[in-house]
Structures are given as C-alpha cells and as structure tokens.
C-alpha positions as CSV (number, residue, x, y, z in Angstrom):
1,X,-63.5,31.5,220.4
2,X,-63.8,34.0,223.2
3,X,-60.7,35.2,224.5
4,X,-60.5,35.3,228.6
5,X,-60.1,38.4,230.7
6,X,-56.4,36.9,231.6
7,X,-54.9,36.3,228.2
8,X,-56.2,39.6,227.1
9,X,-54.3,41.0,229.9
10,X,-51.7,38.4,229.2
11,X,-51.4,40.1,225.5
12,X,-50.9,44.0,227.0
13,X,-47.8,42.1,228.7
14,X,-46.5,40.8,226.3
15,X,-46.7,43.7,223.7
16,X,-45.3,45.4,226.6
17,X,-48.5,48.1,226.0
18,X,-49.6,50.6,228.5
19,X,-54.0,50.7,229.5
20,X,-53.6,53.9,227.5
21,X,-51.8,52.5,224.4
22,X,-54.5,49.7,224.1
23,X,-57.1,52.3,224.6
24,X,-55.4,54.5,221.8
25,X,-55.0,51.4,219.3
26,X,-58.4,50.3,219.9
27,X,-60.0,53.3,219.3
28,X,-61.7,52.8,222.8
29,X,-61.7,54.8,226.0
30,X,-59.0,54.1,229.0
31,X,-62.1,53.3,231.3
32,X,-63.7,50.9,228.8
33,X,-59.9,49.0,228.5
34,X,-60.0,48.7,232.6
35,X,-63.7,47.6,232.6
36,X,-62.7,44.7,229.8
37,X,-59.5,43.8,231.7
38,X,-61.3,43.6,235.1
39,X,-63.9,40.9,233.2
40,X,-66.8,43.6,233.5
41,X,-69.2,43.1,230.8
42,X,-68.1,44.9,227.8
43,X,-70.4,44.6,223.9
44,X,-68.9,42.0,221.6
45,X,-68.1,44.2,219.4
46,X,-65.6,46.3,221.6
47,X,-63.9,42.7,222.7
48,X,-63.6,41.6,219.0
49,X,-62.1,44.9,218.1
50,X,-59.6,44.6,221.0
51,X,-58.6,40.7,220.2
52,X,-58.4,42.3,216.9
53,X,-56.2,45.0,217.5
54,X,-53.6,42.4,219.6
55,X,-53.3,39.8,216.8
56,X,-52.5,42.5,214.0
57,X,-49.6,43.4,216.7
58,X,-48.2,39.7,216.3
59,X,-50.0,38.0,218.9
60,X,-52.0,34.9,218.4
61,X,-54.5,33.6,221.4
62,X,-53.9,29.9,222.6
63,X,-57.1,28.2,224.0
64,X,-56.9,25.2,226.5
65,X,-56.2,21.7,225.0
66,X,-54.5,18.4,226.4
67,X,-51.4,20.2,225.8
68,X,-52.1,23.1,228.2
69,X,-54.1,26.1,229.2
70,X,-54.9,29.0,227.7
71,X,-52.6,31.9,226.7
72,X,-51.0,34.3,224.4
73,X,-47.6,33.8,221.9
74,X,-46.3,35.8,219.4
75,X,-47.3,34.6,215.7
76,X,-44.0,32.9,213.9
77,X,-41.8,35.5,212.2
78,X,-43.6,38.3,214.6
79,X,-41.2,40.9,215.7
80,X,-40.3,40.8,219.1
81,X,-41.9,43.8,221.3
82,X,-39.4,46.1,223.1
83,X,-39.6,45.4,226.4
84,X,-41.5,48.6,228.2
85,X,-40.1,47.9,232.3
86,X,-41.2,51.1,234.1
87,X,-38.3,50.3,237.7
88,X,-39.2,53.6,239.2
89,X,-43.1,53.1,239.2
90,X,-45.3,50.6,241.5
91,X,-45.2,50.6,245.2
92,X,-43.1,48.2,247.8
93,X,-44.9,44.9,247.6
94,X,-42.2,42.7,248.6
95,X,-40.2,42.6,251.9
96,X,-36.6,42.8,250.2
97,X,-38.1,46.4,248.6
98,X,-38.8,45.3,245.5
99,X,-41.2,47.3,243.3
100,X,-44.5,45.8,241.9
101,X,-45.5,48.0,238.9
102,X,-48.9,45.7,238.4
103,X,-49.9,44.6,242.3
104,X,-53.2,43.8,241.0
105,X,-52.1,41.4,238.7
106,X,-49.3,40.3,241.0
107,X,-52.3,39.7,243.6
108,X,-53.8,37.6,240.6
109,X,-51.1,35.1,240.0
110,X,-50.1,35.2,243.9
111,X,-53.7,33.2,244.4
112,X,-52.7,30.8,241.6
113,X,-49.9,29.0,242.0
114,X,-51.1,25.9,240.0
115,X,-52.1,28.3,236.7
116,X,-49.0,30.4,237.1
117,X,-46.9,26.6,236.6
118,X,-49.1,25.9,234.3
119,X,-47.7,28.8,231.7
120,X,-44.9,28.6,229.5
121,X,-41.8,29.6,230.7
122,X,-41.9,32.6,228.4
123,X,-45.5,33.3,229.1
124,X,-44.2,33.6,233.2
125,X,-40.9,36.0,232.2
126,X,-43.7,38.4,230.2
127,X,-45.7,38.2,232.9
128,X,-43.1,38.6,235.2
129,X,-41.2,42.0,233.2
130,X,-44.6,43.4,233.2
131,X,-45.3,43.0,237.2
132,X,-41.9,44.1,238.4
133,X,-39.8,45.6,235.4
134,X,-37.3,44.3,232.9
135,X,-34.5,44.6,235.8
136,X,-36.0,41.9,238.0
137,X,-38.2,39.8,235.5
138,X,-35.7,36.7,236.1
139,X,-35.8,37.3,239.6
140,X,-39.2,37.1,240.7
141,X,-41.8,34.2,241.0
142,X,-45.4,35.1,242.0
143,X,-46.6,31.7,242.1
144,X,-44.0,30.4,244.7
C-alpha cells in the first residue's frame, strides 16, 4: 500500500531523524526528502526506497481500518529511538514563549483537531517531542 505524505513525516518523528539524516539513509537529496514530505510528486521508486529505509529502522506503517486511521509504530522487539529534541532551535510560536522546532507541521495538526485525536497517544507525544522538543512534549497539544 502507499504510504501518505503524513505518516512518512510521522516516521522522521518518530525515529527522531533530521530531513538530512533521511536524505543521507536514503541515498536521496535533502531537496528530493522536502519535495516527498510536502506531498510533491516524487518516482515510485524514490517513495519505495524511502518507506524502505523507515521499516529497516523498526518502523512499520499502519493503514486506516475500523480500528483507526493511519499511522506509524515501531515493529515489536524494535529498539526504541533516542529521542533527538533540538530546545534552542524553532522560533516563538506560542504566547507563553514556547519554541516550535517544526511550525509547519505544528500549522498541520493545528487545522486538524479531529485527526490529531484520532492518533495514539504515543503517536501524539512523537509528534509532539518532534514539534517542540523532548522538554515540553508532555506539555503541549496542537489539536486543542
């Protein structure tokens, strides 16, 4: 099945990966990562090789059922990624000063309430240590 522009982003999250760390695994170039992320058209090839390069990491791609959307998890007996918070990057994107190191992505979920409730509650901390650091993950809710 294909994998969605989301849950591929969903999948640098979790594996707590840079654009340029993808880029470098996949054997691809940064500007080809940001054009797949940003649902530009990319060859099939590329996209397989990058859905490729996330599940030999430990990640395994969850597509919509009746029990819930789609999404990313770690494979059983997968090694849990370090977590990769960046607390001095980003920009102000919150009136209490907190720092969004992903404001695009923040944007994303912002518009989305009803898919952000829809994730886990491990798929929203992921998501949530990768928009605003491993300091504030537990604090923040984009979706409210």
């Amino acid at each position: 099945m294909k994998v969605s522009t989301i849950q591929l982003k969903m999948a640098r999250a979790a594996l707590g990966w840079t654009i340029r760390e993808l880029a470098e695994k996949a054997r691809i170039h940064v500007n080809t990562a940001q054009r797949i992320e940003a649902g530009l058209p990319a060859q099939s090839a590329t996209l397989q090789t990058v859905q490729r390069v996330y599940e030999d990491a430990g990640l395994e791609f969850i597509f919509a059922d009746s029990g819930g959307g789609p999404g990313v998890r770690l494979k059983l007996n997968a090694e849990v990624p370090a977590a990769g918070g960046r607390p001095d990057e980003g920009e102000d994107n919150e009136p209490d000063g907190l720092k969004a190191l992903d404001c695009e992505l923040v944007d994303h979920w912002r518009k989305r309430p009803q898919l952000w409730h829809s994730l886990s509650e491990t798929g929203q901390r992921v998501l949530s240590r990768e928009m605003f650091g491993e300091d504030r993950a537990n604090e923040v809710r984009p979706g409210e």
